[in-house]
C-alpha positions as CSV (number, residue, x, y, z in Angstrom):
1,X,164.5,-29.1,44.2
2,X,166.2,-26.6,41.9
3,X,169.8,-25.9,41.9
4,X,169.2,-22.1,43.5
5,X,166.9,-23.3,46.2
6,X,169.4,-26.0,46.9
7,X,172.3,-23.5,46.8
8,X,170.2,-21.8,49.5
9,X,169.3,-24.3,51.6
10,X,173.0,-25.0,52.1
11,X,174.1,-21.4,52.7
12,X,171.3,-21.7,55.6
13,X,172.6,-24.5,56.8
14,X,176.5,-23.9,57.0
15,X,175.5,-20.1,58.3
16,X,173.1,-21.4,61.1
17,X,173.7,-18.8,64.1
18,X,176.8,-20.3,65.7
19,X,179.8,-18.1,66.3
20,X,182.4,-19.2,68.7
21,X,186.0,-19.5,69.7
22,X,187.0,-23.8,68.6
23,X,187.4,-25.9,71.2
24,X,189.8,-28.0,68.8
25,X,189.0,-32.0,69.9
26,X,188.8,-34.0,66.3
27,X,187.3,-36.8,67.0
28,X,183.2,-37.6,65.8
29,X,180.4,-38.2,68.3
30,X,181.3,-41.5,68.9
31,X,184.7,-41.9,68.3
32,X,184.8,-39.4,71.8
33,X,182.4,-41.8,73.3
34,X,184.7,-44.9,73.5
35,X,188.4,-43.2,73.0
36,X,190.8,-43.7,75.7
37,X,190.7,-40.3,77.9
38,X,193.8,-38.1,78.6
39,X,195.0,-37.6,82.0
40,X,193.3,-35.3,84.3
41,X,194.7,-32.0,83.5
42,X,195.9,-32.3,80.3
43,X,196.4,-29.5,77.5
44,X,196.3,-30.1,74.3
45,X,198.8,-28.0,71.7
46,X,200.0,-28.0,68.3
47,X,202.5,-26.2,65.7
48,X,201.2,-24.1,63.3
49,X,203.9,-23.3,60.2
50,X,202.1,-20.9,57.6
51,X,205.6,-20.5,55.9
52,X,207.1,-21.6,52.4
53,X,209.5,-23.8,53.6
54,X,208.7,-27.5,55.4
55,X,210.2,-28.0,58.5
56,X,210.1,-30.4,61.2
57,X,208.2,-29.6,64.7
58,X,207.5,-32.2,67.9
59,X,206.1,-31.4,71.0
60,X,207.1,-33.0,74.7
61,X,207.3,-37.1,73.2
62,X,205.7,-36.9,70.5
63,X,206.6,-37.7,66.8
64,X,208.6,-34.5,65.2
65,X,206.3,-34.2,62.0
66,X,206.5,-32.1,58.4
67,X,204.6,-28.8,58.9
68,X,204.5,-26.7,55.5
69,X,202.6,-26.0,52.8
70,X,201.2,-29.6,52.4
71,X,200.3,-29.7,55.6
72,X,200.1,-26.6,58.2
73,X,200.0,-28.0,61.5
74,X,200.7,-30.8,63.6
75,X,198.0,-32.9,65.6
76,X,197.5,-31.8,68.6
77,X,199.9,-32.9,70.9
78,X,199.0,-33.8,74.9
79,X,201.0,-32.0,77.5
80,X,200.5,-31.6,81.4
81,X,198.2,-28.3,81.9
82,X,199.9,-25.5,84.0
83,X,203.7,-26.7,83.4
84,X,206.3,-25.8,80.6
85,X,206.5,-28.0,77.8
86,X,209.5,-28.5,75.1
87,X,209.0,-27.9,71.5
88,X,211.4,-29.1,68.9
89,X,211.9,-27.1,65.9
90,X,214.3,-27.8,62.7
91,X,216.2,-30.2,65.1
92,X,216.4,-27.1,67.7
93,X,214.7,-27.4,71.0
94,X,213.0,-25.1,72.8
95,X,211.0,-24.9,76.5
96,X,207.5,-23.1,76.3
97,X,205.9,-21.6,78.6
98,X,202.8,-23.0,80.7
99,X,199.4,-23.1,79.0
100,X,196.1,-23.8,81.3
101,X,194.8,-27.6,81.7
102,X,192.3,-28.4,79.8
103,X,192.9,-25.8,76.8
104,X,193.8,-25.9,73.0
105,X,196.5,-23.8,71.6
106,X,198.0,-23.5,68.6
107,X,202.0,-21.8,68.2
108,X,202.1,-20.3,64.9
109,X,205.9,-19.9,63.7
110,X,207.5,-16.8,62.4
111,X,207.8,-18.0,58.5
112,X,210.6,-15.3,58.5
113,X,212.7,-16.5,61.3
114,X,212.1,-20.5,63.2
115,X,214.1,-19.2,66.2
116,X,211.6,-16.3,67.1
117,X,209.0,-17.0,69.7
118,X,205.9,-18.1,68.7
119,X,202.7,-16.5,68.2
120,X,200.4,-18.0,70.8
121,X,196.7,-18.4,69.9
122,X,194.1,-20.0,72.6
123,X,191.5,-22.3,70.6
124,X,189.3,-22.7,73.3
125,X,185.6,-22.1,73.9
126,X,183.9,-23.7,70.9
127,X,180.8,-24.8,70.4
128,X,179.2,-27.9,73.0
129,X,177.0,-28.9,69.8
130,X,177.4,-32.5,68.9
131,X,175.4,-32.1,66.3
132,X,177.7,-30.0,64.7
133,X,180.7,-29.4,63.0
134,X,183.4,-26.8,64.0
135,X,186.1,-24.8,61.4
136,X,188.5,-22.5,63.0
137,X,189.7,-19.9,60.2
138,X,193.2,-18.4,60.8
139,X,194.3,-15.2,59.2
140,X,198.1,-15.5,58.4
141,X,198.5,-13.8,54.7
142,X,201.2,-11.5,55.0
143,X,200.3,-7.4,54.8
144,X,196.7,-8.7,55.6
145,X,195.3,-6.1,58.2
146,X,191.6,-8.4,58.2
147,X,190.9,-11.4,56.8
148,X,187.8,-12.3,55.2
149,X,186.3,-15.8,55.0
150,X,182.8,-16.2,52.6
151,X,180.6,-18.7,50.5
152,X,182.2,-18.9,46.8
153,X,180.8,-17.3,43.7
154,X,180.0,-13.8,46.2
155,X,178.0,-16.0,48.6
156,X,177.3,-15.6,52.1
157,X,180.3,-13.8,54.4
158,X,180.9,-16.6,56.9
159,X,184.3,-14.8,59.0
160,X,183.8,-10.7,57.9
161,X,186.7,-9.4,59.7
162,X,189.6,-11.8,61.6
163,X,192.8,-9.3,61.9
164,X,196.1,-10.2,60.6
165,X,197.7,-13.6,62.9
166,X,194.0,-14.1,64.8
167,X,191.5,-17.0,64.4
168,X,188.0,-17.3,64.6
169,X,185.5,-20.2,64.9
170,X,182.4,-20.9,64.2
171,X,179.4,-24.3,64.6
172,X,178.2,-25.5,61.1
173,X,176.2,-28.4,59.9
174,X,177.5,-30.9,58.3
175,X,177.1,-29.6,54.4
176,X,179.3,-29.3,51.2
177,X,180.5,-26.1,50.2
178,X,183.1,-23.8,48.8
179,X,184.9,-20.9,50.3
180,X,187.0,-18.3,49.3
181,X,189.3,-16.3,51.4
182,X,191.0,-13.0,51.2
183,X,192.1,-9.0,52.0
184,X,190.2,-6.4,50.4
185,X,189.1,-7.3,46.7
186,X,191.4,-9.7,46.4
187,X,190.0,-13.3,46.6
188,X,192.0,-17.1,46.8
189,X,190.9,-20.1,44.9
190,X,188.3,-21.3,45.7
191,X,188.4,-24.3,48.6
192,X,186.1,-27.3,48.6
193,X,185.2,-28.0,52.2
194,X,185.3,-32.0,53.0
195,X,182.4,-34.1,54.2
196,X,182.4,-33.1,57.7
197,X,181.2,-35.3,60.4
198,X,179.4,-34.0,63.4
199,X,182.2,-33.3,65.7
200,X,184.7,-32.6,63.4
201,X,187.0,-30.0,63.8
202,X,188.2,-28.5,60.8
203,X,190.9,-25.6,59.9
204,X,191.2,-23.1,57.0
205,X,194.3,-21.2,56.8
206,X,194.8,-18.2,54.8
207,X,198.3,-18.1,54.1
208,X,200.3,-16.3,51.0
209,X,200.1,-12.0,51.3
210,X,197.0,-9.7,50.6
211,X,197.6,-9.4,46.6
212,X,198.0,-13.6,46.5
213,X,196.0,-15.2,49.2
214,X,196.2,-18.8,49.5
215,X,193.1,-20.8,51.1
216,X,193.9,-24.0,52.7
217,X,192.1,-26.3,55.0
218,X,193.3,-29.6,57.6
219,X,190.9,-31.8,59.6
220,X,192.3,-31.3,63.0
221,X,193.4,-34.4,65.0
222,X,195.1,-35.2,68.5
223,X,198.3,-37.4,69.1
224,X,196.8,-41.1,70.7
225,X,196.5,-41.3,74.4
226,X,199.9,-42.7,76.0
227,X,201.9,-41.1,72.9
């Protein structure tokens, strides 16, 4: 197979007519299969820091960890569905209000201001394809009305439009490939997506503003059961 009909198999594949809000569980096929199972009514959250600076965030008992540029978000942590929560930030604490048992949310922080309330995003409603692969891409470059998501080297548009602190989600197959991510003309270096696993959940951040956008990307995971 030639190295354009294999460029286009693989833009079939990760394209395949999918498009859906992520449902955010990590684990593969069989890791879910035989993983200890959350309490009935559980809600699953996490903090999302798309600033400069690296700053420490925990959530009800779990571990406070490093959120920054190396790493923009926490695992998801397990809370009890339809009650406030705390939420530790740079030492400070903080209660949060309800979310619904049984969802995935993400908190994305202010990168001006740690204090100010969060930006709450629902992940929910992904795909129910175990077959699949899921990546959630979150628009947070700053001045960056719509964020675009496509196949690198002006390949296939995978997200066309996601407006500025928004997310969108989408099933893929399993397949190696590199994005881009921007505003505009205005593209990031490019990003090698991993070896995905079916049931992976994987995010892709576009951080930096609309004249420097920044594509990153962090398989998604969940604190253990009991944490």
């Amino acid at each position: 197979m030639n190295t354009v009909l294999k460029s286009l198999v693989a833009t079939a594949l990760l394209l395949s007519p999918c498009a859906a809000f992520a449902q955010g569980a990590p684990e593969g096929r069989l890791a879910q299969l035989y993983a200890a199972r959350p309490p009935a009514g559980s809600a699953f959250v996490r903090v999302l820091n798309p600033g400069s600076a690296v700053l420490k965030a925990g959530i009800g008992n779990g571990a406070d960890q490093n959120v920054g540029p190396a790493t923009r978000a926490t695992r998801y942590a397990i809370v009890e569905g339809g009650k406030p929560f705390s939420v530790r930030v740079a030492g400070k604490a903080r209660t949060q209000p309800a979310v619904a048992a049984g969802s995935f949310t993400t908190l994305v922080l202010d990168p001006g201001a740690a204090a100010k309330p969060f930006n709450v995003l629902e992940d929910g409603g992904g795909s129910s394809d175990a077959l699949k692969a899921e990546i959630r891409f979150y628009n947070l470059a700053a001045n960056c009305t719509q964020g675009k998501l496509a196949m690198a080297d002006k390949g296939a548009v995978v997200f066309p439009a996601v407006a500025a602190g928004r997310s969108a989600a989408r099933g893929i197959n399993p397949v190696k490939a590199r994005l881009v991510a921007g505003c505009g003309g205005k593209d990031s270096p490019a990003l090698e997506l991993p070896a995905l696993q079916p049931g992976d959940h994987y995010s892709l951040f576009l951080t930096g503003a609309a004249n420097a956008p920044v594509l990153q990307g962090q398989l998604s995971g969940t604190d253990a059961v009991g944490r």
